[in-house]
Structure formats: structure tokens, C-alpha cells
C-alpha positions as CSV (number, residue, x, y, z in Angstrom):
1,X,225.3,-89.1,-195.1
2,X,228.1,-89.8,-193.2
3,X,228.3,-92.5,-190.9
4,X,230.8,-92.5,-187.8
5,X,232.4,-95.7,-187.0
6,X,233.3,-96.3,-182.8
7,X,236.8,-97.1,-183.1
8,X,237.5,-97.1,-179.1
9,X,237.7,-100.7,-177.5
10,X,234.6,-101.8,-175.6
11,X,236.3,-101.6,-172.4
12,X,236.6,-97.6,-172.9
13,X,232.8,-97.2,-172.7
14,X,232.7,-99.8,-169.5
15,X,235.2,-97.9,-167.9
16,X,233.2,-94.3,-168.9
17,X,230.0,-95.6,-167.5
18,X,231.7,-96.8,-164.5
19,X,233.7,-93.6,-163.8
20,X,230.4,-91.9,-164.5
21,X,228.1,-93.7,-161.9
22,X,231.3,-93.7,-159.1
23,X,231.1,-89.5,-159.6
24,X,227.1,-89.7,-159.4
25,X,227.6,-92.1,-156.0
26,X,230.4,-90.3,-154.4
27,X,228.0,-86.8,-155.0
28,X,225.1,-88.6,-153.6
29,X,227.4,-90.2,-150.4
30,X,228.3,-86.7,-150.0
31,X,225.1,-85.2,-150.1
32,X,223.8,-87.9,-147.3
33,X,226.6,-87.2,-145.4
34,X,226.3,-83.3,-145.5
35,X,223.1,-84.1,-144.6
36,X,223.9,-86.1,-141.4
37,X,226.3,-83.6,-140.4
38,X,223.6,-80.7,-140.0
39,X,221.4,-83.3,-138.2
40,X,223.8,-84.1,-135.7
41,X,224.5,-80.4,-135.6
42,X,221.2,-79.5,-134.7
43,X,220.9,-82.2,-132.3
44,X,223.9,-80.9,-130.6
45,X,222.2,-77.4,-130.4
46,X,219.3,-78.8,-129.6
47,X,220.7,-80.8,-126.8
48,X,222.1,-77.7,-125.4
49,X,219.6,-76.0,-125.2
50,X,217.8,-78.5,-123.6
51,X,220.2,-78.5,-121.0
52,X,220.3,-74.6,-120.6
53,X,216.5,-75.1,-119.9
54,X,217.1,-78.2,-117.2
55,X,219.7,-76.9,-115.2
56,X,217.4,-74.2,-113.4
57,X,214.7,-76.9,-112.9
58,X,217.4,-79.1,-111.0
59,X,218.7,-75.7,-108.6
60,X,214.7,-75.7,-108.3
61,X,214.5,-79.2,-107.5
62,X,216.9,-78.8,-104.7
63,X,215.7,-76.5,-103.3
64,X,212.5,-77.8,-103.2
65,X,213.9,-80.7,-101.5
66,X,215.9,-78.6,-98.9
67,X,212.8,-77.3,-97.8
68,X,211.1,-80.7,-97.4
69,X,214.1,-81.5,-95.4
70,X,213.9,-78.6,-92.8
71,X,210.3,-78.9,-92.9
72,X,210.8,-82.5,-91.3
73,X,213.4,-81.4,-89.2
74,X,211.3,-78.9,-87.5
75,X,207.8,-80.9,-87.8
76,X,209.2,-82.9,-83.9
77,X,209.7,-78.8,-82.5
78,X,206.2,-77.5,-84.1
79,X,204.3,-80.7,-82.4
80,X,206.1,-80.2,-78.9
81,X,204.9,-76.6,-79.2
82,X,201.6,-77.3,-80.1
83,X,201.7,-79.8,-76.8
84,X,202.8,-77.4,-74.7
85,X,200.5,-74.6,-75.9
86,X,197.5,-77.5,-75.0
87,X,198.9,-78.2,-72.0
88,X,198.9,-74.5,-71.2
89,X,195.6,-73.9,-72.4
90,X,193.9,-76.9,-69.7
91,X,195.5,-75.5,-67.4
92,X,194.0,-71.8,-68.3
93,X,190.8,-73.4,-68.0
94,X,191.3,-75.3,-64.5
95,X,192.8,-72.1,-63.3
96,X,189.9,-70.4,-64.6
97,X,187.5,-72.9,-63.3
98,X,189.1,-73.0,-59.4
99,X,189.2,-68.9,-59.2
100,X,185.0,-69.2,-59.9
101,X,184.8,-71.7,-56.8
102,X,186.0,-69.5,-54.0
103,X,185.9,-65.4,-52.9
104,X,189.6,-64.6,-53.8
105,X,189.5,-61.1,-53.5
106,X,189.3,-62.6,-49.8
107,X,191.9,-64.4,-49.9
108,X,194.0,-62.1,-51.6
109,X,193.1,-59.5,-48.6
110,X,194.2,-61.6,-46.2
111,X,197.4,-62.6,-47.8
112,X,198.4,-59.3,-48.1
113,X,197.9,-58.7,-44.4
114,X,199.9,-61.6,-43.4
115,X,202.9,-60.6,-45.3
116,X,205.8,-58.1,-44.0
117,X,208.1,-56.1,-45.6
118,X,210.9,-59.0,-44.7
119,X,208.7,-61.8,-46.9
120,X,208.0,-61.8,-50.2
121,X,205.9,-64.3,-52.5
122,X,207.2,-65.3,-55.8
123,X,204.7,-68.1,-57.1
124,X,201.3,-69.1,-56.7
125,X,199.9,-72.3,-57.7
126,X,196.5,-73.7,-57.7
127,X,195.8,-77.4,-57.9
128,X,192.7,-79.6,-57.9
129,X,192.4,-82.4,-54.8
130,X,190.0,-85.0,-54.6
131,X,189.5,-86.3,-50.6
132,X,187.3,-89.6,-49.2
133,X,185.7,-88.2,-46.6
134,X,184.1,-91.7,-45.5
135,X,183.5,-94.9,-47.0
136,X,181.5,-95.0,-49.7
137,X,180.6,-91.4,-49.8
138,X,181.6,-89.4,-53.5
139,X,185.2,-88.1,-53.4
140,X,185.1,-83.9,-51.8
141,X,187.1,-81.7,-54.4
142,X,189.2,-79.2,-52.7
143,X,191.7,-76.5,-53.7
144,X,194.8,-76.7,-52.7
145,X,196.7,-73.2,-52.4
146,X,200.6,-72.9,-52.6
147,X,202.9,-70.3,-51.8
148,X,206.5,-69.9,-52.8
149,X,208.7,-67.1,-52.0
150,X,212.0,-66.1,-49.7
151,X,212.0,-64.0,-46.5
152,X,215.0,-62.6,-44.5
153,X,215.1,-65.4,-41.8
154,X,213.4,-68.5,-40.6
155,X,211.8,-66.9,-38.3
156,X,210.2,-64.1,-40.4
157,X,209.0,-66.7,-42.6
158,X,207.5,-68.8,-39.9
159,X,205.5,-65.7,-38.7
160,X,203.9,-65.1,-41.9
161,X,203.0,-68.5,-42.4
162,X,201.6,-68.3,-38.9
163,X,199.5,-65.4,-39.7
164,X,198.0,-66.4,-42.5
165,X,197.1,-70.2,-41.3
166,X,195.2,-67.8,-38.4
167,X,193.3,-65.7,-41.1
168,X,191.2,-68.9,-41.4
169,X,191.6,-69.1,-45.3
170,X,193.4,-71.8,-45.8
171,X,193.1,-75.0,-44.1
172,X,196.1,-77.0,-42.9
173,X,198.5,-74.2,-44.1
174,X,201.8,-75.1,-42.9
175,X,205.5,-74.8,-44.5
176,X,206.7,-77.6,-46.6
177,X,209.6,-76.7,-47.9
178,X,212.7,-74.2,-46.9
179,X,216.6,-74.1,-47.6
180,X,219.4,-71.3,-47.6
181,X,220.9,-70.8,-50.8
182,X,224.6,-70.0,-50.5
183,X,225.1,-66.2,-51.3
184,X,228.5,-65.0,-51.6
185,X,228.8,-61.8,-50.1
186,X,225.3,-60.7,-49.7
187,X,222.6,-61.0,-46.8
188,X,220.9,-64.7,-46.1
189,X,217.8,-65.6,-47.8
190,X,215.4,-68.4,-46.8
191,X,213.2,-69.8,-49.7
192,X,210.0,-71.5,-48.7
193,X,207.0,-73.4,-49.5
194,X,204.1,-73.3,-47.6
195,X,200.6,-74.9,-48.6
196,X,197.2,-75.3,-47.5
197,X,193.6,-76.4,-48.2
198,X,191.5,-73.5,-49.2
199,X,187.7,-73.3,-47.5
């Protein structure tokens, strides 16, 4: 039987096994490093994905919040509307309420007598009055009927306003108001407002 005899130096076989284990840790390092690399690649994917998936939320977003912000904007116009349309509707009702008090189709008759082809009415206005008629006795209501419109002259308005406070509709129907607009070129006008108490 043969037997072999290590001639190499002690240090050799150090070295060996050293050079051996460096090769096994610098595979291993690489292996961990590989490793990190696909990790941080996939977290780069990942993150853009993510981001694909968040921008269309935040274009939502906006707009979302565009909308709150005209919705506020337009909230002051929606409540004055929704005022006005209350104030209209009272005054449906009071209208409504004053044209059951008295015969109109009477009054209408004799309004239409009293005007000429020189007058014209252009508003009429109805409006609620509450008169003392003596001390300590409850407040009268009473209607008080006014009439705007224009005639030709002074004096054409006059006479209707005449004729009609003699139809015995109104009480106290007089003018109130009157006034020439200037008109350039074309024939004089007189506006007017007359008023009275309606029996």
C-alpha cells in the first residue's frame, strides 16, 4: 500500500481554503445582490404602475373640486332666486285674495269706458290698506287701485282720470304722478299715475 506524503507548506492549504470560502462569499454577495436588483426592479414597476393608476384619480379629484367650487359660487344666485320666486308667490296669493273682495269685471267695464284712444294704461297694481276709522274701532282694510300709463297731453290724461273718479269705482281717484319724457324727434307723451280707493 502506498502511502502519499503532503510535501506543500501549511500555508498552501490556508491559503486554498481561504481562496475557496472568498469564491463561495463573493457567489453568495452576488447572488444577494442580483437579488436586490430584481426587487428594486419590481418596485420601480410597481411604483409606476401605481402612479399610472393615481394620476386619473387626481384629474378626478379636481374636478370634483371645481364643481364644489361653482356650486358655492352659484349657491348666493340659487337663494336670491328662490327669494324672489317666494316673494312672487305672496304676492300671487294677495293678488288672488284682493280680486275675490270686489266685482272687477265692474271695474274693468268702467275703466274701459273711461279711457280714449289718446290714453293708454301700461300697469296695474293692487295693494292692501289698513284705515282707523275712529278711535278705538278695528283698523278698515281697503284696496287701493293704481294706474300707470301715458296719454297724448295733460289734458287728455286729466279727462280720463276725471271720468273714471265719476264712474264711482274708485274712491279718491286722483293723479299722483306725471312728467314729459324728452323724445327727440317724435310727438310728446305724458306718463301718469293716478290712484284711488276701490269701494
Amino acid at each position: 500500500m502506498t502511502k502519499r506524503v503532503d510535501l506543500l507548506p501549511q500555508e498552501y492549504h490556508i491559503r486554498k481554503r481561504l481562496r475557496e470560502r472568498i469564491v463561495l462569499w463573493t457567489g453568495a454577495v452576488a447572488m444577494a445582490a442580483l437579488g436586490v436588483l430584481l426587487v428594486a426592479r419590481e418596485q420601480r414597476t410597481a411604483g409606476a404602475l401605481l402612479e399610472a393608476a393615481v394620476v386619473p384619480l387626481r384629474a378626478q379629484a379636481a374636478e370634483i373640486a371645481n364643481q364644489e367650487d361653482r356650486l358655492r359660487a352659484a349657491l348666493p344666485l340659487l337663494r336670491a332666486l328662490q327669494e324672489k320666486e317666494q316673494t312672487r308667490l305672496r304676492s300671487f296669493e294677495n293678488m288672488k285674495g284682493l280680486l275675490r273682495e270686489h266685482s272687477w269685471s265692474v271695474v274693468f267695464s268702467d275703466l274701459a269706458e273711461s279711457l280714449s284712444e289718446k290714453v293708454w294704461i301700461t300697469e296695474l297694481s293692487l295693494q292692501k290698506e289698513r284705515k282707523q276709522t275712529a278711535q278705538g274701532d278695528q283698523p278698515r282694510e281697503e284696496t287701493r287701485l293704481t294706474l300707470s300709463g301715458a296719454g297724448q297731453s295733460y289734458s287728455e290724461v286729466m279727462d280720463f282720470v276725471s271720468r273714471f273718479s265719476r264712474s264711482g269705482c274708485a274712491r279718491d281717484f286722483s293723479l299722483v304722478s306725471s312728467s314729459v319724457p324728452p323724445r327727440r324727434g317724435e310727438r310728446m307723451v305724458v306718463k301718469f299715475a293716478a290712484s284711488g280707493v276701490i269701494k
